[in-house]
C-alpha positions in Angstrom: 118.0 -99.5 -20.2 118.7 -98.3 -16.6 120.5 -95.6 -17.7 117.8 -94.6 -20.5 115.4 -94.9 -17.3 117.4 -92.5 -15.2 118.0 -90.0 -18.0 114.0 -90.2 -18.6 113.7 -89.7 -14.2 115.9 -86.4 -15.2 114.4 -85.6 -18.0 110.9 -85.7 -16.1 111.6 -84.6 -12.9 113.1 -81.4 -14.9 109.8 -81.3 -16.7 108.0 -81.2 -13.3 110.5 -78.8 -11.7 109.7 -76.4 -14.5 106.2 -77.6 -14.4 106.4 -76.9 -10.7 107.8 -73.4 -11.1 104.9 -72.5 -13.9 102.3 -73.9 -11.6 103.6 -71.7 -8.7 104.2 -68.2 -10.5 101.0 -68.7 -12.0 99.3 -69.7 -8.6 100.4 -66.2 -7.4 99.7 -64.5 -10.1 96.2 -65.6 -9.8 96.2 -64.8 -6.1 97.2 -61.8 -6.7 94.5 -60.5 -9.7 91.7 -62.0 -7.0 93.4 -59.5 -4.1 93.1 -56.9 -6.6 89.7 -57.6 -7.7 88.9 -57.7 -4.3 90.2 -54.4 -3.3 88.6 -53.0 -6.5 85.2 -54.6 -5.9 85.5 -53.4 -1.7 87.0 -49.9 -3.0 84.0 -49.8 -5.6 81.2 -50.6 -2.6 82.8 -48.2 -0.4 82.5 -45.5 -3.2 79.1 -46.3 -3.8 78.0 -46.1 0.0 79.7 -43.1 0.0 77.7 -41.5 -3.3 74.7 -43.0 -1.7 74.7 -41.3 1.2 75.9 -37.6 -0.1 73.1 -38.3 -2.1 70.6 -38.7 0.9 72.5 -35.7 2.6 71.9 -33.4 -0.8 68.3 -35.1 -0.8 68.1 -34.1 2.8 69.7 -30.5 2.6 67.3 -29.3 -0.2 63.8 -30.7 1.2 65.4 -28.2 4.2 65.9 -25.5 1.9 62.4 -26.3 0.0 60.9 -25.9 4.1 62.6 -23.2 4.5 62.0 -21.1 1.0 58.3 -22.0 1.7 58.6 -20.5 5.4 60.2 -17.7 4.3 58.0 -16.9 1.7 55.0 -17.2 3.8 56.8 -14.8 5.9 57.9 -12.7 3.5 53.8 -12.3 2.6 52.6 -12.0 5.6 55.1 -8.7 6.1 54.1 -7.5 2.7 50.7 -7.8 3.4 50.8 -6.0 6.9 53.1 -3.1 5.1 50.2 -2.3 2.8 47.9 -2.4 5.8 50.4 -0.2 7.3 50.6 2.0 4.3 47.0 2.1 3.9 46.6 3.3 7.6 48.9 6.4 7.7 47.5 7.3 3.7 43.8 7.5 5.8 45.1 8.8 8.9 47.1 11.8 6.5 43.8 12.5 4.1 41.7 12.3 7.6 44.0 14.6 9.3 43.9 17.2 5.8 40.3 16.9 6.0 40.1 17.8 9.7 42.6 21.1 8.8 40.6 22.0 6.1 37.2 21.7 8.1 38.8 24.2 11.1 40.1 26.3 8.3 36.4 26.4 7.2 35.2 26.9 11.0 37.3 29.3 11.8 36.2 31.0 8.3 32.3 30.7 9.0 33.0 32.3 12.4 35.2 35.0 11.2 31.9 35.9 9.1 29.4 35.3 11.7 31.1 37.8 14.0 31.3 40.3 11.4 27.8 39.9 10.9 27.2 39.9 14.8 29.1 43.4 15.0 27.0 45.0 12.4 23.9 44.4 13.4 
């Protein structure tokens, strides 16, 4: 019987050893997937942080643009609008100036036949 008890001791502390050995790789193994899901889940945050905030900084850049574009074209308006005034100024100042050739033209006509008409009388 002592010797049936020590080759059952063998035979279990065998079983353990392997036991042992499972229970260890297996221990790592989990370890290790957690690291990894850690990393994966800290990697994952980081990437969204980072999508987050070029979102905010695109968000940020167009209301800029939108500020801008509605500066500029209130700018752009207001130099339209004073170009036509402009315009409209030297179109009025050109027919005024025509007018006022025309009308010494016309003087210098009526005088022309006033001092004819001077001369014969």
């Amino acid at each position: 019987r002592a010797k049936s008890s020590a080759v059952a001791m063998q035979s279990l502390q065998g079983m353990f050893a392997g036991s042992n050995a499972a229970l260890l790789q297996q221990l790592f193994t989990t370890w290790r997937e957690e690291l990894l899901a850690i990393r994966k889940e800290k990697a994952e945050t980081g990437r969204n942080a980072m999508a987050e905030r070029e979102r905010r900084k695109f968000e940020g850049t167009l209301a800029t643009i939108a500020r801008s574009s509605d500066k500029g074209i209130k700018a752009t308006t207001l130099y339209a609008w004073h170009r036509c005034v402009v315009d409209k100024r030297r179109v009025r100042d050109a027919e005024m100036e025509e007018k006022m050739k025309r009308a010494a033209v016309a003087m210098q006509a009526l005088q022309n036949m006033t001092a004819g008409n001077d001369a014969v009388s």
